[in-house]
Every structure is written in C-alpha cells, then in structure tokens.
PADRENMI-820311 format. One record per atom (N, C-alpha, C): residue in three letters; chain; residue number from 1; x, y, z; atom name. Coordinates in steps of 0.05 Angstrom, whole numbers. Layout:
REM residues N
ALA/A/NUM/X/Y/Z/CA
...
***
This chain:
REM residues 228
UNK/A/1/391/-548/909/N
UNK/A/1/406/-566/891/CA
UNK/A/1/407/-555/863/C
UNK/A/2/433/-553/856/N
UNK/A/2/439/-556/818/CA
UNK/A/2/435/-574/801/C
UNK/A/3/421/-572/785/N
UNK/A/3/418/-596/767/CA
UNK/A/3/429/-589/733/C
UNK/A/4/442/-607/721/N
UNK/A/4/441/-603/697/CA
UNK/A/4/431/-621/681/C
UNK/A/5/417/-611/657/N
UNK/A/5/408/-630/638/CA
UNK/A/5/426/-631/604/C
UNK/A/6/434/-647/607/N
UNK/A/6/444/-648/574/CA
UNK/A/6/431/-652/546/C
UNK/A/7/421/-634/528/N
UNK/A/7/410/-637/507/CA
UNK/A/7/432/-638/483/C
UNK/A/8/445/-648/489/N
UNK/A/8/467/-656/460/CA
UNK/A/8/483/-633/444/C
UNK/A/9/505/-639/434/N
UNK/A/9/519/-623/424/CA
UNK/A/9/536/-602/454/C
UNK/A/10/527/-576/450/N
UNK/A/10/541/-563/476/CA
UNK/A/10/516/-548/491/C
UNK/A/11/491/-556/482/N
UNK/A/11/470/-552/502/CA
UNK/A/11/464/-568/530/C
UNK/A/12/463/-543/544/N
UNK/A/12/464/-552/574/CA
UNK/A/12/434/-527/583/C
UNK/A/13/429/-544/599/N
UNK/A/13/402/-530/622/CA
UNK/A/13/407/-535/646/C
UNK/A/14/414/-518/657/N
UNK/A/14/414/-509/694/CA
UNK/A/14/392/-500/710/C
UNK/A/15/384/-514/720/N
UNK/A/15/369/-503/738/CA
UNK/A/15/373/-505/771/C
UNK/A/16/369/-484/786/N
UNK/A/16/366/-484/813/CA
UNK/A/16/340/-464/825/C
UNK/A/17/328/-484/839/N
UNK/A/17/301/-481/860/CA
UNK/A/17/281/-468/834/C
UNK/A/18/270/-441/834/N
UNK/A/18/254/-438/814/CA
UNK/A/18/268/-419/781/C
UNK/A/19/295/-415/781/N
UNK/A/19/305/-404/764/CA
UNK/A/19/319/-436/739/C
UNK/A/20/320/-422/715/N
UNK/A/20/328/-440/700/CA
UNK/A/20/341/-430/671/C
UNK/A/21/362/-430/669/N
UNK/A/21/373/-420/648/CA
UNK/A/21/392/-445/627/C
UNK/A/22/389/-433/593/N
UNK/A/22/399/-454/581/CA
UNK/A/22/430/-437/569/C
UNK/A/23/449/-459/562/N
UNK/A/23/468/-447/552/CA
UNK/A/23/466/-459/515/C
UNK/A/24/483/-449/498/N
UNK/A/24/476/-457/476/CA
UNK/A/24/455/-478/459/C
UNK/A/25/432/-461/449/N
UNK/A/25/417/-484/451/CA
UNK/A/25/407/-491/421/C
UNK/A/26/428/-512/409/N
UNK/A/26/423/-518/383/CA
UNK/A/26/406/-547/385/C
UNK/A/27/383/-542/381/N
UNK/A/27/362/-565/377/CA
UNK/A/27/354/-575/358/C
UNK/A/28/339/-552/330/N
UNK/A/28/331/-552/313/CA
UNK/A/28/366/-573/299/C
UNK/A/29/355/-585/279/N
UNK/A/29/382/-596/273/CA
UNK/A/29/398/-613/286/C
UNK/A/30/400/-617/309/N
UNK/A/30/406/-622/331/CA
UNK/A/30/404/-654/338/C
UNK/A/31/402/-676/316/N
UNK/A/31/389/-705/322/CA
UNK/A/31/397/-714/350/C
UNK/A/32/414/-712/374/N
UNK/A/32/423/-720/395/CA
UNK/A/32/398/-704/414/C
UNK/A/33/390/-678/408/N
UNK/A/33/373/-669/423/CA
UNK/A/33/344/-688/430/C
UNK/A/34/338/-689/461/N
UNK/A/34/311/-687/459/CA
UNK/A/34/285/-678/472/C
UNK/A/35/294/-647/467/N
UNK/A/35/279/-632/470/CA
UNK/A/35/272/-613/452/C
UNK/A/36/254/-600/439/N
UNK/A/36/249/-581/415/CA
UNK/A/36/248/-556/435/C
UNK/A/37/247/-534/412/N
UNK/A/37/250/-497/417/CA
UNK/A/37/227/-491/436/C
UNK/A/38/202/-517/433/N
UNK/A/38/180/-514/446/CA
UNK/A/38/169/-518/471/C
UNK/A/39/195/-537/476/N
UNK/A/39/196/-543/501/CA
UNK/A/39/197/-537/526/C
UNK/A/40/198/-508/520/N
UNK/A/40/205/-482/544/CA
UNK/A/40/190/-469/543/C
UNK/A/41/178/-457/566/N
UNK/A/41/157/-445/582/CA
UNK/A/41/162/-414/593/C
UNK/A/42/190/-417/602/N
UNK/A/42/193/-404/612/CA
UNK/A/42/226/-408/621/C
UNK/A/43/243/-389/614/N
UNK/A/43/267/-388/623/CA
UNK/A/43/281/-357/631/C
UNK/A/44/295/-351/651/N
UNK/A/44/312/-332/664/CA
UNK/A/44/333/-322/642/C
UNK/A/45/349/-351/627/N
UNK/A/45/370/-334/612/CA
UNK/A/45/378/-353/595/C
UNK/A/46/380/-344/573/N
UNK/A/46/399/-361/549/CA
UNK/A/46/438/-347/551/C
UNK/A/47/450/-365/555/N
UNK/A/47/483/-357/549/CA
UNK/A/47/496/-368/537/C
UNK/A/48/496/-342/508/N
UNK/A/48/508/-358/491/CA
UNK/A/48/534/-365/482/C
UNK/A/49/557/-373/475/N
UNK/A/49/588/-372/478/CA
UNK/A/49/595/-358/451/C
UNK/A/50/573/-367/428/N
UNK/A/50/586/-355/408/CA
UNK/A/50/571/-346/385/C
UNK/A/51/570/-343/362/N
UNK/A/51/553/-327/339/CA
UNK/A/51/545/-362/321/C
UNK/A/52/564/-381/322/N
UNK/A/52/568/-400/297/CA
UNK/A/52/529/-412/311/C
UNK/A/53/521/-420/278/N
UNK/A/53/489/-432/281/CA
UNK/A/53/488/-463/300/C
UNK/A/54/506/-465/304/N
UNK/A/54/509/-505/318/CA
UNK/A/54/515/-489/353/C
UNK/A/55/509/-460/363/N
UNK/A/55/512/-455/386/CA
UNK/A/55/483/-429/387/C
UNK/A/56/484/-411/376/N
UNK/A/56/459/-390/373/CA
UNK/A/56/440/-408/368/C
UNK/A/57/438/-428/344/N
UNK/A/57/420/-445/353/CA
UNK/A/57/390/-430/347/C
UNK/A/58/374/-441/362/N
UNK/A/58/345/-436/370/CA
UNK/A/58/333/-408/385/C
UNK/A/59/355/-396/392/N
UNK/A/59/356/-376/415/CA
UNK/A/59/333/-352/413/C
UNK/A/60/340/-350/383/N
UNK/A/60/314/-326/379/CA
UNK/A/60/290/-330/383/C
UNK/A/61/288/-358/374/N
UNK/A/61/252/-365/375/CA
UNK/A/61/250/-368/411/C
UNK/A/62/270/-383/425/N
UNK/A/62/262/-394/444/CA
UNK/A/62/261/-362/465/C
UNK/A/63/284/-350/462/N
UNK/A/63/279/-320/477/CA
UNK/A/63/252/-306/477/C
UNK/A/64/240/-303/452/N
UNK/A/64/222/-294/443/CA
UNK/A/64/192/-300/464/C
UNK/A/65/195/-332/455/N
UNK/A/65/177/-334/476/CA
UNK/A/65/181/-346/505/C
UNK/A/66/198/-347/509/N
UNK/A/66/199/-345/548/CA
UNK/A/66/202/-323/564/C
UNK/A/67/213/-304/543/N
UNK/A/67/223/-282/554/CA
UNK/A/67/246/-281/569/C
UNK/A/68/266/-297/565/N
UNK/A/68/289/-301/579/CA
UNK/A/68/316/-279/559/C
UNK/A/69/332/-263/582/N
UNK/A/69/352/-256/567/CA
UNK/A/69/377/-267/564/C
UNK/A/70/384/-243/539/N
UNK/A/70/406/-269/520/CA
UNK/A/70/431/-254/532/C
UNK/A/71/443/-281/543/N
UNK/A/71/468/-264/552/CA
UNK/A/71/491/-267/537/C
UNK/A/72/520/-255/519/N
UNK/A/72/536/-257/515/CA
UNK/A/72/542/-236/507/C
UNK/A/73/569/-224/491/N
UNK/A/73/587/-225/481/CA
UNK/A/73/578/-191/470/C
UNK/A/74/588/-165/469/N
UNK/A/74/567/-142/459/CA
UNK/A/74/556/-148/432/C
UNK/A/75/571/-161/408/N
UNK/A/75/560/-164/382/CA
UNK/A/75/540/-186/379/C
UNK/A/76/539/-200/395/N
UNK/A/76/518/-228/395/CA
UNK/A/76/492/-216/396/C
UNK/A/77/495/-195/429/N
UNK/A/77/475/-183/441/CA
UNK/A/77/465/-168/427/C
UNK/A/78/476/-152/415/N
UNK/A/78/466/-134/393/CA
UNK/A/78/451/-144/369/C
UNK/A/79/470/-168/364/N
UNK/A/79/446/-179/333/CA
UNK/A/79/421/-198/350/C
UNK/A/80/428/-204/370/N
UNK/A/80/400/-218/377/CA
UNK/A/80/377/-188/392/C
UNK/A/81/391/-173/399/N
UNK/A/81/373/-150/403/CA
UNK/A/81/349/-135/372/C
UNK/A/82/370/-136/351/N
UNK/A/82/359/-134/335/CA
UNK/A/82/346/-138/322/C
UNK/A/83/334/-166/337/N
UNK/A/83/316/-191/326/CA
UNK/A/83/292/-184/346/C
UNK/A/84/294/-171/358/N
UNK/A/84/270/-173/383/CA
UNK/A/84/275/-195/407/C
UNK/A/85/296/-191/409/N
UNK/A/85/297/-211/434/CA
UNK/A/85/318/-196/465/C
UNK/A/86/313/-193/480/N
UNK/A/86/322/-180/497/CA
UNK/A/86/348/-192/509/C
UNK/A/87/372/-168/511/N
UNK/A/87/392/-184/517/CA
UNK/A/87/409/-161/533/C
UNK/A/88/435/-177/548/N
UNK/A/88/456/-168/560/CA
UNK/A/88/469/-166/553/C
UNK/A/89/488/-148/550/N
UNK/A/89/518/-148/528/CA
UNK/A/89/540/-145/559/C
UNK/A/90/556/-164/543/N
UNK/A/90/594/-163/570/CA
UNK/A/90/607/-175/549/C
UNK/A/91/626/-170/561/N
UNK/A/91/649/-186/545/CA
UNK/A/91/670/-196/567/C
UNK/A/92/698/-209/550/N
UNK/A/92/710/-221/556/CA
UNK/A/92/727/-220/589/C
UNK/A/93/725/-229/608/N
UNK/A/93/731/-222/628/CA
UNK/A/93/717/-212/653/C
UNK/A/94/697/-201/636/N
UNK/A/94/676/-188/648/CA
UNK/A/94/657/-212/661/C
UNK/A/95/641/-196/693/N
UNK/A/95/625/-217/710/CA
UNK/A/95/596/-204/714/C
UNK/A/96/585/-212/726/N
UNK/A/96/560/-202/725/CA
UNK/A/96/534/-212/746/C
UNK/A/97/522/-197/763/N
UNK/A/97/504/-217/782/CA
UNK/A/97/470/-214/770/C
UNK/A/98/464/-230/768/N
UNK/A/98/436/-228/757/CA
UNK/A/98/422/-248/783/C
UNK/A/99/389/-246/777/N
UNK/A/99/382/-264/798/CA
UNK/A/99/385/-284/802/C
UNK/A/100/389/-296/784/N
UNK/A/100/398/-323/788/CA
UNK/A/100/416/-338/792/C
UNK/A/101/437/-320/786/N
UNK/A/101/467/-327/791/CA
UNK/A/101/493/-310/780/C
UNK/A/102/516/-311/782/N
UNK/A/102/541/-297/772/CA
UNK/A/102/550/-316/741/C
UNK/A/103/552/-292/727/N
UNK/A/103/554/-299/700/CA
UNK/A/103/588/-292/693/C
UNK/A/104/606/-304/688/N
UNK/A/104/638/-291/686/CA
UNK/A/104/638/-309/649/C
UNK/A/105/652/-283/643/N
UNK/A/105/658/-299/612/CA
UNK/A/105/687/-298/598/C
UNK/A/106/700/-324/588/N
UNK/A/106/726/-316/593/CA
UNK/A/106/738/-331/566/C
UNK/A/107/757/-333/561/N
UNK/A/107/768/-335/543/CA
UNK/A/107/760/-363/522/C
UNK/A/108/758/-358/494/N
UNK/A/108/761/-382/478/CA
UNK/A/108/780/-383/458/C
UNK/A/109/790/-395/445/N
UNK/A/109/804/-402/420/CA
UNK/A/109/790/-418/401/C
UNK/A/110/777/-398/389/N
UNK/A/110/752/-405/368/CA
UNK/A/110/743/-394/351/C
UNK/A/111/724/-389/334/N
UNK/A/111/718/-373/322/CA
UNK/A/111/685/-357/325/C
UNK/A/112/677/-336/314/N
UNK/A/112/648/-320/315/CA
UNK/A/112/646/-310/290/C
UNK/A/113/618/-324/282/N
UNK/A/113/601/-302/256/CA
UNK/A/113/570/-317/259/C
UNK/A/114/560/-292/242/N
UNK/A/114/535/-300/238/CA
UNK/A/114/527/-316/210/C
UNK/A/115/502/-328/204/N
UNK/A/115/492/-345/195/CA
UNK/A/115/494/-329/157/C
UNK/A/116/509/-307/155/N
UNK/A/116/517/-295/130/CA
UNK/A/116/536/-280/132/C
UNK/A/117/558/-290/156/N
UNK/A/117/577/-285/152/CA
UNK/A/117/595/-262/173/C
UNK/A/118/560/-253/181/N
UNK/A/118/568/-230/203/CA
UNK/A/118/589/-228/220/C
UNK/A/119/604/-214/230/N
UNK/A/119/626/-211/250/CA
UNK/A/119/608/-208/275/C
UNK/A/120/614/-225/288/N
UNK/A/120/594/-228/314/CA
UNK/A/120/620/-231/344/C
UNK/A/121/638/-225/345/N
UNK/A/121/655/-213/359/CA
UNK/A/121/679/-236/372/C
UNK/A/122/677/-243/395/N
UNK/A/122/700/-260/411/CA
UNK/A/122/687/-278/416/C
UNK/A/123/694/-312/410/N
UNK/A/123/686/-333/425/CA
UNK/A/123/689/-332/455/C
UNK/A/124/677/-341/473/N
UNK/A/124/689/-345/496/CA
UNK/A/124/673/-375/515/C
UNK/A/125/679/-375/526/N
UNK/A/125/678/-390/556/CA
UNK/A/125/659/-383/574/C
UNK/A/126/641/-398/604/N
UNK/A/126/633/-386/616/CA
UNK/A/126/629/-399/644/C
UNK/A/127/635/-388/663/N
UNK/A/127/642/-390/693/CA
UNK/A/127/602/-379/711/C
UNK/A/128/585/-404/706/N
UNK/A/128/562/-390/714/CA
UNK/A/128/560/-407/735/C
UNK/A/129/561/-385/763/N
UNK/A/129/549/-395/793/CA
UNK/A/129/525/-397/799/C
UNK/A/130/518/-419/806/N
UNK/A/130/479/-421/817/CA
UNK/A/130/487/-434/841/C
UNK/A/131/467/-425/854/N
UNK/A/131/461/-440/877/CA
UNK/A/131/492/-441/900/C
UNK/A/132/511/-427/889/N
UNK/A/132/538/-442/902/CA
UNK/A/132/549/-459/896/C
UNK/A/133/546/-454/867/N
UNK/A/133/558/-476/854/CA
UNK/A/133/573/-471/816/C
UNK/A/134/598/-478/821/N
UNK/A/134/613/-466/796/CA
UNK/A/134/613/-491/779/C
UNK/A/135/597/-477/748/N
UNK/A/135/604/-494/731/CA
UNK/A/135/616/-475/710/C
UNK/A/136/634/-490/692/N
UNK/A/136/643/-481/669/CA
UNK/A/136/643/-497/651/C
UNK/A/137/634/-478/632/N
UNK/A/137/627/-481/600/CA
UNK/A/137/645/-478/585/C
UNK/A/138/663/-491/577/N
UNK/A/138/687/-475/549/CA
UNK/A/138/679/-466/526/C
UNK/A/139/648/-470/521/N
UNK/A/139/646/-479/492/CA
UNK/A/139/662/-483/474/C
UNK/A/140/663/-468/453/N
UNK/A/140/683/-486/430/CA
UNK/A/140/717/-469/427/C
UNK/A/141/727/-489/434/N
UNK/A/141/760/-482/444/CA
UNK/A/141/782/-500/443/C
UNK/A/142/802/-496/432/N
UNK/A/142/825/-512/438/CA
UNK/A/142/838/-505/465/C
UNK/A/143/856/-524/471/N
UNK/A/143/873/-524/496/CA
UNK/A/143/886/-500/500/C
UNK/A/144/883/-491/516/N
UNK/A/144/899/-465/528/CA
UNK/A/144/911/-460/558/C
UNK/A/145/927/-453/568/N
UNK/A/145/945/-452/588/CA
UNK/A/145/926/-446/609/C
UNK/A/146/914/-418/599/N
UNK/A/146/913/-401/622/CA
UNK/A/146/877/-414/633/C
UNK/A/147/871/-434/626/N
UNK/A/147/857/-461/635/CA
UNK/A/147/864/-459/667/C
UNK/A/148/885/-464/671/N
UNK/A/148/901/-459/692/CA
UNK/A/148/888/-437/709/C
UNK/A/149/896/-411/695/N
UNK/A/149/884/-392/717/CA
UNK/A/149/855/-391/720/C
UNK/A/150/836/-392/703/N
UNK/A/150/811/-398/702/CA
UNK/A/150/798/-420/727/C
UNK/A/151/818/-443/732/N
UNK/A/151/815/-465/756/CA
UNK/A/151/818/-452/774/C
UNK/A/152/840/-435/788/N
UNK/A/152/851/-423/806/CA
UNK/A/152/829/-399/811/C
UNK/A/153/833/-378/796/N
UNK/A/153/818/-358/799/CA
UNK/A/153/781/-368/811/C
UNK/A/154/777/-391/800/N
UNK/A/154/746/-390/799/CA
UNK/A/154/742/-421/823/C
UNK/A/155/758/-424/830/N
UNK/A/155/771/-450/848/CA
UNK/A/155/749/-450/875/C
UNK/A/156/735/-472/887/N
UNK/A/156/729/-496/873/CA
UNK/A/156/709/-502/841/C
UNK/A/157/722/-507/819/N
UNK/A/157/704/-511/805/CA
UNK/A/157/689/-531/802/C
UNK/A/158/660/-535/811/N
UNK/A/158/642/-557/815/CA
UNK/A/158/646/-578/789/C
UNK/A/159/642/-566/761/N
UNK/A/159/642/-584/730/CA
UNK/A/159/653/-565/715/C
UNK/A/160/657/-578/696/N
UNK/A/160/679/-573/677/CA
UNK/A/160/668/-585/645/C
UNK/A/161/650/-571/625/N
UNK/A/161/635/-585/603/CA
UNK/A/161/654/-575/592/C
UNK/A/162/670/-599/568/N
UNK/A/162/695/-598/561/CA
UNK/A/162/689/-609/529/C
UNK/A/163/694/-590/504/N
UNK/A/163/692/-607/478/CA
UNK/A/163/714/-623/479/C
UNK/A/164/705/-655/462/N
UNK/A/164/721/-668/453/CA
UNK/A/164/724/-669/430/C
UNK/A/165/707/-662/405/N
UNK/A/165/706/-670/387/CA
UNK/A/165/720/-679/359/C
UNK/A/166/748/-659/376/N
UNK/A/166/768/-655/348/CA
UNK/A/166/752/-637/328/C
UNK/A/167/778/-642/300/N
UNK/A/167/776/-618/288/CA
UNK/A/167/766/-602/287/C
UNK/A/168/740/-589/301/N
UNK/A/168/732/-563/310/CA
UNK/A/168/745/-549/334/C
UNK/A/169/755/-562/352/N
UNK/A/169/755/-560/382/CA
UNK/A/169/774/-580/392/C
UNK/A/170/783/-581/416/N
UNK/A/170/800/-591/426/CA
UNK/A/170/784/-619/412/C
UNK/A/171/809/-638/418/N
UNK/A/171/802/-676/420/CA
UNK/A/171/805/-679/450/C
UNK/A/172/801/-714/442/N
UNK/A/172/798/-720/476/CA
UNK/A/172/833/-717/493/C
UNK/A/173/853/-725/475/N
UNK/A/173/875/-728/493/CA
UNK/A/173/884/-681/502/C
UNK/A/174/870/-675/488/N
UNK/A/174/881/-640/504/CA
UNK/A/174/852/-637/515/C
UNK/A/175/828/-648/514/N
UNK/A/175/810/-644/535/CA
UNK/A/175/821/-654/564/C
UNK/A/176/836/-682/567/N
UNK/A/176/843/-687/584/CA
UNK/A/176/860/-669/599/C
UNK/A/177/876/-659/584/N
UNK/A/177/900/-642/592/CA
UNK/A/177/884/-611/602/C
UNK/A/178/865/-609/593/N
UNK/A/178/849/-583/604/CA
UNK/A/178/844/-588/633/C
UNK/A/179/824/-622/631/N
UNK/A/179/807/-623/658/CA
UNK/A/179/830/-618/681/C
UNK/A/180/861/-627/677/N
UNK/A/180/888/-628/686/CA
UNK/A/180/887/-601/703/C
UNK/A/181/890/-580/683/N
UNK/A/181/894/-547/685/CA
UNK/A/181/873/-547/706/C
UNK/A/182/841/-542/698/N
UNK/A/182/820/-528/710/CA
UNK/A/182/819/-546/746/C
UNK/A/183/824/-578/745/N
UNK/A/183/826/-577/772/CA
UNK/A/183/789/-580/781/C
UNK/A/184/774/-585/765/N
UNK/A/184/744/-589/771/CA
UNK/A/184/747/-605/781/C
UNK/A/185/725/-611/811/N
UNK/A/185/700/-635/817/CA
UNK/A/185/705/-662/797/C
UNK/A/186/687/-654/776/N
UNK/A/186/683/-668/753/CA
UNK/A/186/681/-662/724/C
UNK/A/187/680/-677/709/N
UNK/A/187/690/-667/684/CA
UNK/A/187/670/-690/660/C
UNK/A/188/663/-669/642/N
UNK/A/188/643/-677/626/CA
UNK/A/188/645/-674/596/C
UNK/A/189/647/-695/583/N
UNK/A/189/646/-689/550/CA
UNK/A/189/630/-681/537/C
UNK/A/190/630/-655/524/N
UNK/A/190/606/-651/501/CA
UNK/A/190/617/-641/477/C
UNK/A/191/600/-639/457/N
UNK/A/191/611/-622/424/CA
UNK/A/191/624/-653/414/C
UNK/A/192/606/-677/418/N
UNK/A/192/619/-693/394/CA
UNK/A/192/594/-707/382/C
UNK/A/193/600/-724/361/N
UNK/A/193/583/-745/350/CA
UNK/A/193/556/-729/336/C
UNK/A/194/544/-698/348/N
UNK/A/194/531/-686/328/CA
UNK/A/194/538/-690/293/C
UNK/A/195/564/-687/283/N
UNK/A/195/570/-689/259/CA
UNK/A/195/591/-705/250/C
UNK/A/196/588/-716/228/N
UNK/A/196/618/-740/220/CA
UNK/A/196/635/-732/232/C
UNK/A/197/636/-697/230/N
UNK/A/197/671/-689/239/CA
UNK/A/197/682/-686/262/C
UNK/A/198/666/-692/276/N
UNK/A/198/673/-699/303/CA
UNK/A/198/663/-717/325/C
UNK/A/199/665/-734/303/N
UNK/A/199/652/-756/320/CA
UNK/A/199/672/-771/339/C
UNK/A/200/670/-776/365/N
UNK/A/200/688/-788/389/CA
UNK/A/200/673/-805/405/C
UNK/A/201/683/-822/419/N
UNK/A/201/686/-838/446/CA
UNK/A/201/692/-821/468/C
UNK/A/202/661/-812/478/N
UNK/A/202/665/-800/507/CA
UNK/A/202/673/-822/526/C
UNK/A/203/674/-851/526/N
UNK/A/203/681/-869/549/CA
UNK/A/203/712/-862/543/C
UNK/A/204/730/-856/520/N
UNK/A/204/761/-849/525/CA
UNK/A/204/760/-837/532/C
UNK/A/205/751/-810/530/N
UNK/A/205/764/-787/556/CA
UNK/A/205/755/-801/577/C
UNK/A/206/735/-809/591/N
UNK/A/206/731/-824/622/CA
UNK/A/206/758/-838/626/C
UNK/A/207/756/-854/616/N
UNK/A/207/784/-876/614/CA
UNK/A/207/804/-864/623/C
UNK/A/208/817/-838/602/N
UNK/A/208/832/-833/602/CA
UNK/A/208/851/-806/624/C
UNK/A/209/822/-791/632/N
UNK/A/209/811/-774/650/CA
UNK/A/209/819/-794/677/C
UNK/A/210/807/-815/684/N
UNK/A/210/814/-836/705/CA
UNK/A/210/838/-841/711/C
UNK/A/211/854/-838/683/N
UNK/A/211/881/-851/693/CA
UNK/A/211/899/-839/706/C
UNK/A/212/898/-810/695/N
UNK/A/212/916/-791/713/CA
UNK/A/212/894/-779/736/C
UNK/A/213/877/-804/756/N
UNK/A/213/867/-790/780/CA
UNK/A/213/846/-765/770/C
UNK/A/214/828/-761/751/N
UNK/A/214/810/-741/750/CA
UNK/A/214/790/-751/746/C
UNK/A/215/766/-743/754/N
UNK/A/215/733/-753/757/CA
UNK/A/215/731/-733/732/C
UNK/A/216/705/-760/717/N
UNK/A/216/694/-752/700/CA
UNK/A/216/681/-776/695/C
UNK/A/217/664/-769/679/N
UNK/A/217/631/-788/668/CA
UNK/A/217/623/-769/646/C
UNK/A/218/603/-790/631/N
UNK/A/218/589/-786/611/CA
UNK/A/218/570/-784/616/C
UNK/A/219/560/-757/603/N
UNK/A/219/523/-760/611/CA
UNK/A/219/514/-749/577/C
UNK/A/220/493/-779/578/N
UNK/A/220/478/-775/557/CA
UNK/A/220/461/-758/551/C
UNK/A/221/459/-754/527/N
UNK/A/221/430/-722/520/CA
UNK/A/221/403/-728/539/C
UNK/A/222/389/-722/554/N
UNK/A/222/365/-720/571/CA
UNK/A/222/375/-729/593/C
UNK/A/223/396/-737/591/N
UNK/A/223/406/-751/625/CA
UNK/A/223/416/-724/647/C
UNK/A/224/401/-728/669/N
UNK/A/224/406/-716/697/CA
UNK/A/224/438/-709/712/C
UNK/A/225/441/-691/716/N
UNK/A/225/469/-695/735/CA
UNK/A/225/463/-683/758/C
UNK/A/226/457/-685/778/N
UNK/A/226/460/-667/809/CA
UNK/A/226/483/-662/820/C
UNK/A/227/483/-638/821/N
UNK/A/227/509/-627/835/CA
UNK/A/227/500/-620/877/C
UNK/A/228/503/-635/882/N
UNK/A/228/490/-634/913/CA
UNK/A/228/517/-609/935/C
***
C-alpha cells in the first residue's frame, strides 16, 4: 500500500512497505506543518521541484542526516551537492528507476533561484511511481496544455497534487481545468493559505472539481491518504 502524508504548503511524504521519500519539504517556516527537520530518521529520497526557499526548504539539514538523496534538476543537485548532501542530477523529461520507485520529471511554468539569487535551473513537475502507483506533483505552475500529455503519457494517474493558490501558481478555477487535462483518480489541493498571498478555499476546488464529474478532496497537513 501507498500512503501519503501532507505536511502543508507543497510538502508531501510517500511511503511504501519499508521505503519513504519526501517531496519539497518546507517546514522550518512552514506554520501549516506538523512535523519539524527532526522528525526524520531516515529517508530514501528528497525530490525537489525547484531552487525557491518555500520548496528546498529544510532539505540540507534533513539529507544530511538521514542520508537520503536529493533528487532534482542538474543545478539544484549541484548546489545541494555542494553543501554535503548527496544527490542525483536529471532533468526535464528525463526518468529514472531507483529502489524505490520511477522518478520522471516534467515540465513547470515557474520560476528557480537560490536563497541569493542563484540560477538554480528549470522548475519542473514530478511523475513518482511506488508501489504501482502514479502520483504527480506539479509543484509550482500555471496551467498548461500539454497537462494533457503528461495524463496520457503517464495514464492511469493514481493523484494529482495540484497548486491552488493564485498569484504564485495556478488558482483554483485553472487547477480545475488541469485536474480536466491530467484525467487522475483523484485530485488534491496544495500551495495555499501558507501566506496572505495565496490564501484559498480548498473546499472550492472540491466543489468545483465535483461539478464537472472529477474526484477530489482535501487533505489536511498530518492527514493520511491511502492509495489501495
């Protein structure tokens, strides 16, 4: 069984049987989180979508000590290599089998830098299989077409973690129009209410997700989802 846990903002934790990997994991700062950098013991892989501090996040401390590698993007990989933390470099398009599962990373409409400004390379997206089971990550992105082929190509997609938040990232009415494209299982809001500027109503996308026939729910920060 897949499980995901939501720690707020666009942090997500996957785990299946004894492997467990986190995707963006901004805690520190983070008031929706509740779990700290410390909270981890031990993890397989951090995947990160992008360079900006509200997604790299915690990563260095927490890599550091679990020993988990950092997977993204070659310039991410590289400045978190630089730091002492062990990592994978791919990029855009590019897939990957590790033990724990297939890592594909794919397109965003967003932005990357580091915490002074660094050029930290291409936002992207991520298509990670566990257990036989496809979830995708957009991280931070506006609406884009080829959403579409991403559903198709990577088809059945089990979930679909979708920003709502506006002005960073899509809002809820082109999140809906994404969940539309990708054709997921189910479909899940994250990237809002962390900051004034994007603060939203995950029950409207549900609502509104419902109306045109698409599953979707809200799962709160520490709340469970099983993907059976």
């Amino acid at each position: 069984m897949v499980t995901l846990r939501y720690h707020g903002h666009s942090c997500w934790q996957i785990d299946e049987g004894d492997y467990q990997v986190l995707i963006d994991p901004f805690l520190t700062g983070n008031d929706l989180a509740t779990v700290s950098p410390d909270s981890f013991d031990k993890l397989d892989a951090i995947i990160i979508t992008h360079g900006h501090g509200d997604h790299i996040g915690d990563t260095e401390v927490i890599a550091r000590k679990t020993g988990a590698t950092c997977i993204s993007v070659f310039e991410v990989a590289n400045y978190l290599t630089a730091r002492n933390c062990t990592s994978h470099a791919m990029h855009v398009g590019g897939s990957k089998d590790f033990d724990f599962g297939r890592v594909k990373l794919t397109i965003a409409h967003h932005g990357s830098s580091g915490p002074n400004g660094e050029y930290l390379g291409s936002p992207v997206g991520v298509v990670l299989t566990m257990g036989g089971k496809k979830i995708y990550h957009a991280g931070d992105t506006g609406l884009f077409m080829d959403m579409k082929l991403i559903g198709e190509i990577n088809a059945p997609l089990d979930v679909a973690l979708l920003p709502i938040g506006d002005n960073f990232t899509m809002g809820i009415d082109d999140a809906v129009k994404a969940a539309e494209l990708l054709e997921a299982w189910n479909n899940i809001p994250m990237h809002y209410d962390t900051f004034p500027q994007i603060q939203a109503d995950p029950n409207e996308f549900v609502v509104k997700a419902s109306a045109k026939g698409i599953k979707a729910e809200v799962i709160s920060p520490g709340q469970l989802l099983k993907i059976c």
